[in-house]
Every structure is written in structure tokens, then in C-alpha cells.
N, CA, C and O of each residue as an XYZ file, in Angstrom:
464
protein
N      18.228      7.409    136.302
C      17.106      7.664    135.426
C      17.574      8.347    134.140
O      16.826      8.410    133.165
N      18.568      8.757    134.136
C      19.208     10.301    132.982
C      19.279      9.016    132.066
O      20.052      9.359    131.171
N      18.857      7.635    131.800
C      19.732      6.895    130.960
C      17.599      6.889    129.563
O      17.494      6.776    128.341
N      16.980      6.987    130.170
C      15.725      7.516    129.493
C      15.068      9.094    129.470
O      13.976      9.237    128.922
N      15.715     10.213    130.043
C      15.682     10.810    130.950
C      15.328     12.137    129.084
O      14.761     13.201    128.837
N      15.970     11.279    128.476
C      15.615     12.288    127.522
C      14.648     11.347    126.138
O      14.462     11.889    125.048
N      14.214     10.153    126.397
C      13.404     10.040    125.423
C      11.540     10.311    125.628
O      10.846      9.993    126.594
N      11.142     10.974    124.388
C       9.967     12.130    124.782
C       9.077     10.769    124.452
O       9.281      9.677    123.921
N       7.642     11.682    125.260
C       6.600     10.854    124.153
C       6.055     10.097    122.941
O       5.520      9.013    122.710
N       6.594     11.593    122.034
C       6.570     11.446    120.555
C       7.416     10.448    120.342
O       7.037      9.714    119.429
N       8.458     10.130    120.855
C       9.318      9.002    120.085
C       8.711      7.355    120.962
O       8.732      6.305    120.319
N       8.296      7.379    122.195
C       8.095      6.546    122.850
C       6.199      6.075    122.024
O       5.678      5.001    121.723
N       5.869      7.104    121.968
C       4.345      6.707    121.049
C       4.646      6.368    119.513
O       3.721      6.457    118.706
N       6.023      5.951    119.065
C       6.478      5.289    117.641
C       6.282      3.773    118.274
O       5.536      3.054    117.609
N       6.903      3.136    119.581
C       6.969      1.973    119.664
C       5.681      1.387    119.864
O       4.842      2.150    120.343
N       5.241     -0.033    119.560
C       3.895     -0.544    119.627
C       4.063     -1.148    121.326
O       5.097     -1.400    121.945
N       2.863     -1.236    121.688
C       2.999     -1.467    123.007
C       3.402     -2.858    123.378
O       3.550     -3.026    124.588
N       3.627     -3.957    122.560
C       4.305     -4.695    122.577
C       5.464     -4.462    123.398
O       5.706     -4.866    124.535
N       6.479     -3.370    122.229
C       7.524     -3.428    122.074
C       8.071     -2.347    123.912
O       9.039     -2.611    124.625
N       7.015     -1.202    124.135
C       7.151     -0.826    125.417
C       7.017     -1.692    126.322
O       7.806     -1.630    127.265
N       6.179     -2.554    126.314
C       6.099     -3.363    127.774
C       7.319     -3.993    127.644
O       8.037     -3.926    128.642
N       7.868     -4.751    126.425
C       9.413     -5.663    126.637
C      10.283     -4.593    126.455
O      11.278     -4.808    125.762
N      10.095     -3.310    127.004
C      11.397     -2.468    127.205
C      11.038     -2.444    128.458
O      12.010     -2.957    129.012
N      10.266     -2.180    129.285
C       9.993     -2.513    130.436
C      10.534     -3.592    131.039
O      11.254     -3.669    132.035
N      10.164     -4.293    130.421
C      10.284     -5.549    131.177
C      11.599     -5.894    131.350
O      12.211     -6.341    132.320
N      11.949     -5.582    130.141
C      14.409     -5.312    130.289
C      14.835     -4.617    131.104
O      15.981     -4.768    131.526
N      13.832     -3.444    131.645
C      14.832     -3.313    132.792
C      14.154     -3.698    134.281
O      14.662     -3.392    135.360
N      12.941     -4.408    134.111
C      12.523     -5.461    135.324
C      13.179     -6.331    135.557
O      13.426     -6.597    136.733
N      13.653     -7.024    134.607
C      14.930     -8.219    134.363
C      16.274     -7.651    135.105
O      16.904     -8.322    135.923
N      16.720     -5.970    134.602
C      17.895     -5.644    135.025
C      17.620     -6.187    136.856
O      18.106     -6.958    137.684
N      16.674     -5.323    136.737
C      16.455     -5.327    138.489
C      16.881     -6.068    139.512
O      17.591     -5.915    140.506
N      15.710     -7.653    138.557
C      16.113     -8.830    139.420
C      17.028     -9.346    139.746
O      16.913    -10.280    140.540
N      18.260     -8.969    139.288
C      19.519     -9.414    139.200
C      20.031     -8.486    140.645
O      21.184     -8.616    141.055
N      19.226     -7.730    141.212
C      20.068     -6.787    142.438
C      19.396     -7.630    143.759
O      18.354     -7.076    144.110
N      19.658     -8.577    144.410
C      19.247     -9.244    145.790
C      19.429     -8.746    146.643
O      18.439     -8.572    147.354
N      20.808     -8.176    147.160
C      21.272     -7.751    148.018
C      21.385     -6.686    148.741
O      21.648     -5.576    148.279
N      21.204     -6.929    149.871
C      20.628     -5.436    150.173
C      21.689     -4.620    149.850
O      21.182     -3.514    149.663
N      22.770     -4.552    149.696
C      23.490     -3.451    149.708
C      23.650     -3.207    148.092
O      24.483     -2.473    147.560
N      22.392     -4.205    147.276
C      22.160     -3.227    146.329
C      20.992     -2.237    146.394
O      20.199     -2.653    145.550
N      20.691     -1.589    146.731
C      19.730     -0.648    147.102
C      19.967      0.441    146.443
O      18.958      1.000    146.014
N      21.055      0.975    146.200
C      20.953      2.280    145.091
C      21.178      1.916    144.403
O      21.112      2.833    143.585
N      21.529      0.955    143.836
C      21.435      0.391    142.131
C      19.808      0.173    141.595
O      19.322      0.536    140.523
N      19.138     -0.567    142.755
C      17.873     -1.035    142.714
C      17.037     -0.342    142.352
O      16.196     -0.466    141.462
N      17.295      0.586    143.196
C      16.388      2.125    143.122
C      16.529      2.724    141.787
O      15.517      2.872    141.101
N      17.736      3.102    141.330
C      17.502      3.433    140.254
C      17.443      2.876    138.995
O      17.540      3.510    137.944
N      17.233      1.319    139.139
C      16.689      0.635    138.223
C      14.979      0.672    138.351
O      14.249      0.900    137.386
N      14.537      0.427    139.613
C      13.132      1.004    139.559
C      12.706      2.706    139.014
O      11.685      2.897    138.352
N      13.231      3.342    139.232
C      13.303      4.944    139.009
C      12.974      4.893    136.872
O      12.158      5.468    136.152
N      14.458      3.591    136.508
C      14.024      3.737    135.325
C      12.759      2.936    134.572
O      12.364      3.176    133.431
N      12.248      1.982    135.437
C      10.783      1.303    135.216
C       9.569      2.529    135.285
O       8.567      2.661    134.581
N      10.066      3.349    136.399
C       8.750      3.727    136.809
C       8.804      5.329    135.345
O       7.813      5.672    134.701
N       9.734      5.754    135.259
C       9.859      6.323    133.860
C       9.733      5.829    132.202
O       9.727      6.573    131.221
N       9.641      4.433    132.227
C       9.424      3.702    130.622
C       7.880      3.695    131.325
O       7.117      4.119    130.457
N       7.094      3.366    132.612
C       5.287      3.474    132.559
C       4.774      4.664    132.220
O       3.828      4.888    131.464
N       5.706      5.706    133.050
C       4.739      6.960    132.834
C       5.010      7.399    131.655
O       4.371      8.415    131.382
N       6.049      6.852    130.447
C       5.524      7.480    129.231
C       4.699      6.744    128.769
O       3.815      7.326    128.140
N       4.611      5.446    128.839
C       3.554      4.477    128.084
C       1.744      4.891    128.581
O       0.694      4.697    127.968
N       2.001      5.486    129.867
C       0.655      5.892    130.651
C       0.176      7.072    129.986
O      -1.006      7.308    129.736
N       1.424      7.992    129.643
C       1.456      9.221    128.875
C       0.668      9.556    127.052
O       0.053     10.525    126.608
N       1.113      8.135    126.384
C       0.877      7.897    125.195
C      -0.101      6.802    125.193
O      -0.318      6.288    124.096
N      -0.872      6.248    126.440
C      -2.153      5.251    126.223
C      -2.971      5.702    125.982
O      -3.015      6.828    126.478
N      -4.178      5.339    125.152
C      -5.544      5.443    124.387
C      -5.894      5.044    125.322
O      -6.026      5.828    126.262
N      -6.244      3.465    125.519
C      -7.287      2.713    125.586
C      -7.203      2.910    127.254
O      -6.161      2.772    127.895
N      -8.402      3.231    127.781
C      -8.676      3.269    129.337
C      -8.704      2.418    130.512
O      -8.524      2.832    131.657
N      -8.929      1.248    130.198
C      -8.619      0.137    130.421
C      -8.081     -0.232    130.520
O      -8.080     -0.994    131.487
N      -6.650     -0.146    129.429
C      -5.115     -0.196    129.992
C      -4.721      0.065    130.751
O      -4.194     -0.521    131.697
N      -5.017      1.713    130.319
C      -4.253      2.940    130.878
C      -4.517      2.940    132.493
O      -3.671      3.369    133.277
N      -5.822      2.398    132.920
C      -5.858      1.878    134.415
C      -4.902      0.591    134.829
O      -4.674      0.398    136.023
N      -4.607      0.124    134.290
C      -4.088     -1.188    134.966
C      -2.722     -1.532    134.682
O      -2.137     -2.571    134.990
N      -2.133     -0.191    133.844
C      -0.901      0.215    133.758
C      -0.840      1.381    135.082
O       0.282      1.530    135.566
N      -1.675      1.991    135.529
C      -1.314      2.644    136.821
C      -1.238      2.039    137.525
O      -0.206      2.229    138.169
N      -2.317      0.608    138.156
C      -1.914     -0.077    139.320
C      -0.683     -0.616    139.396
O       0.050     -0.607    140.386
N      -0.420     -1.176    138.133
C       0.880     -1.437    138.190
C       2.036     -0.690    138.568
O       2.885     -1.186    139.309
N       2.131      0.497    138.101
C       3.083      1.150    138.714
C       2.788      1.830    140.143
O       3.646      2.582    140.604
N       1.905      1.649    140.675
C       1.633      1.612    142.252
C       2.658      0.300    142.802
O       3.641      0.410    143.535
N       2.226     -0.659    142.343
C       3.247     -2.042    142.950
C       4.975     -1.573    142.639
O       5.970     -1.857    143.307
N       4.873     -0.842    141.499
C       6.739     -0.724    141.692
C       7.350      0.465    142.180
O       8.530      0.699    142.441
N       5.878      1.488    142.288
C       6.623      2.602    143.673
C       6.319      2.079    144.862
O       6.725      2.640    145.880
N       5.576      0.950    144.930
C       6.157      0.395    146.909
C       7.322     -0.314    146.408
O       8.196     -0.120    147.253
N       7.724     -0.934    145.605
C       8.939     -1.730    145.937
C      10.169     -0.994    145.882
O      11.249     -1.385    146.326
N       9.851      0.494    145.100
C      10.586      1.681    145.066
C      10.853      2.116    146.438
O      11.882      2.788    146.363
N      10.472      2.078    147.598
C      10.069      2.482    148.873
C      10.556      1.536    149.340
O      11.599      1.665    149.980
N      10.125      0.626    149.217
C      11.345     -0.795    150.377
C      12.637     -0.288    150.997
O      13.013      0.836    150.667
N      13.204     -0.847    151.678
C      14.481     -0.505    152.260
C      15.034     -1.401    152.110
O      16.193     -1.398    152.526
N      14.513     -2.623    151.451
C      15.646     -3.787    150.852
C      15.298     -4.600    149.982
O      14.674     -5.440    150.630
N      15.289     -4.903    148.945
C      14.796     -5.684    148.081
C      13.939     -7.043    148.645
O      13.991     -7.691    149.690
N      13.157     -7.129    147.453
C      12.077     -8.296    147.953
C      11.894     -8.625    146.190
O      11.486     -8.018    145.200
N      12.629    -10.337    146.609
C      12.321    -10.558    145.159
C      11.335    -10.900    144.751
O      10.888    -10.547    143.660
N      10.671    -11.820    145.706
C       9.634    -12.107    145.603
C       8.253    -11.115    145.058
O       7.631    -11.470    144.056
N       7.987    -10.258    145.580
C       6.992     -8.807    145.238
C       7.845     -8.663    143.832
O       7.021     -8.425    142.949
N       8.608     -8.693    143.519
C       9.478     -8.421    142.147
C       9.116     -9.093    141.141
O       8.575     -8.717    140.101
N       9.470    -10.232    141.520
C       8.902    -11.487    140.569
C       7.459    -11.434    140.392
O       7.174    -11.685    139.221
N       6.703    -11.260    140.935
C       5.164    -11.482    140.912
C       4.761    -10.365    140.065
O       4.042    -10.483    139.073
N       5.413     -8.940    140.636
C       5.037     -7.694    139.874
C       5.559     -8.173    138.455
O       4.671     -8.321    137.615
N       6.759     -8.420    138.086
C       7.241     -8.519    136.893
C       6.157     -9.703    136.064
O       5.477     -9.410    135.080
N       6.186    -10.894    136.636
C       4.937    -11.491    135.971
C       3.833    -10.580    135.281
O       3.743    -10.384    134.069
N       2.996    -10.051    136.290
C       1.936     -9.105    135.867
C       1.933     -8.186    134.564
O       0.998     -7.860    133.833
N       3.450     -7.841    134.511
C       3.518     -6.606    133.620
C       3.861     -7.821    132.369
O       3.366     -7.684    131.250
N       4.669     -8.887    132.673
C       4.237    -10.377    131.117
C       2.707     -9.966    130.688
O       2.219     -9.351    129.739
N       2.259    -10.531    131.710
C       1.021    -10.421    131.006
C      -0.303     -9.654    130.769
O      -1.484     -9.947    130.953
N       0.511     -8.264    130.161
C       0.264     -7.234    129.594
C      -0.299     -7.042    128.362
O      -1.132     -6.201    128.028
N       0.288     -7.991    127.649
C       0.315     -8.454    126.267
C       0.416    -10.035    125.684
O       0.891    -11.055    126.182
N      -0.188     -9.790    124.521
C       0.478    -11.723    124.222
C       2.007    -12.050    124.002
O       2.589    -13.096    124.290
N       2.619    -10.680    123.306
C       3.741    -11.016    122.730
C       4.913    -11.150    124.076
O       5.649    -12.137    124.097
N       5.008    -10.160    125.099
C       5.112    -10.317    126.271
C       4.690    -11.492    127.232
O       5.448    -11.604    128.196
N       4.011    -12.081    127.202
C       3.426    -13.360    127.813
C       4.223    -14.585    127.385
O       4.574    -15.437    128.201
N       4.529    -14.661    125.951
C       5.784    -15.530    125.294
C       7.013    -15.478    126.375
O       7.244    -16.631    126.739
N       7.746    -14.680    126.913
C       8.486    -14.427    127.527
C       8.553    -14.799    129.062
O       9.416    -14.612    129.920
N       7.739    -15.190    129.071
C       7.451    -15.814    130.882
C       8.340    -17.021    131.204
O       8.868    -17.173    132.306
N       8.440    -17.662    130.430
C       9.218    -19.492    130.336
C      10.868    -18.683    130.372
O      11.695    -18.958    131.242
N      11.116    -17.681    129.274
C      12.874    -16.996    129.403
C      12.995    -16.577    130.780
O      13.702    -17.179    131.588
N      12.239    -15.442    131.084
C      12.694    -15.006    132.351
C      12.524    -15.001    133.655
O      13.233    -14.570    134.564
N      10.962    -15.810    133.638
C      10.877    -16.269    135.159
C      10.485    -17.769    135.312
O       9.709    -18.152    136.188
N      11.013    -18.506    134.497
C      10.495    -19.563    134.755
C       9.304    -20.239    134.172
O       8.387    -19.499    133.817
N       9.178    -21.407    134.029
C       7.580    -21.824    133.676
C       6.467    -21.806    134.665
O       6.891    -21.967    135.810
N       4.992    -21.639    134.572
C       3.979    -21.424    135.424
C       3.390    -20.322    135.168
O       2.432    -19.960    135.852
């Protein structure tokens, strides 16, 4: 986590939420790349650093509406935080969700998971 561990609010409420969800989403991408179970502490703390780029974006959200459905979301990636072995599947689906967050983010669905 120490690898966001020092960027604050104030600097994280400069980026447009565009640009947070596809920082998010870079290291949802990192993630998917860990299958194996005996990646599990890599995994983890690639989730550790997801679940730290939400809670500042949760931190610096206005709109309420979001700001709810940016929490459920990060409910889905502290259970997958909790797994005892990766599941790409719950991965992939969660990561979808957080695409389509946004429009500019939604562009990005065909690069990294495929078309559909």
C-alpha cells in the first residue's frame, strides 16, 4: 500500500474523476494479472492498493449517488480482499463495474476485458 500511502486528498481531489477511476482501474488491471494462488500476497496488496485509490475518491466525492455506489463497490473488493485465493472471475465482473463508472472509463472495456 506505502506505494499511495502518501498521496492526500487535496492532491487526489486535483484529478477529475475520470482520471481516478482509470487510476483505479490500473491497478485492477495490475491485479488481474495475479491467478495463482500462490499469488496471494502480491494480490492482496494489489487489492490493499485499490481499496486505498476508493477511499480517497469516497473521501473527495460530492455527489451522493456516487459516493454510494462507489462504497458498494468497494464492499465487492474487500471480499475479494478476504478470499484465500484468487477468483478471476468476481475480478473481472467487479473490474467491469468500476468501467462503468464513467463514460471515459467505459471506452476502455474492449482494451482490457474484452468486448461485451
Amino acid at each position: 500500500m506505502s506505494q499511495h500511502a502518501s498521496l492526500s486528498p487535496e492532491r487526489w481531489s486535483g484529478f477529475g474523476l475520470d482520471r481516478q477511476i482509470l487510476m483505479i482501474a490500473n491497478e485492477m488491471n495490475r491485479a488481474a494479472k495475479l491467478k495463482s494462488p500462490d499469488d496471494g500476497p502480491t494480490l492482496g496488496r494489489a487489492y490493499e492498493r485499490v481499496l486505498r485509490l476508493v477511499d480517497l475518491t469516497v473521501e473527495v466525492q460530492e455527489r451522493p449517488t456516487l459516493l454510494r455506489e462507489l462504497l458498494r463497490w468497494r464492499d465487492l473488493i474487500a471480499e475479494l480482499y478476504l478470499l484465500s485465493r484468487p477468483d478471476p472471475a468476481r475480478h473481472a465482473a467487479a473490474f467491469r463495474v468500476l468501467l462503468r463508472f464513467t463514460p471515459e472509463a467505459s471506452r476502455q472495456i474492449p482494451f482490457v476485458l474484452g468486448g461485451g
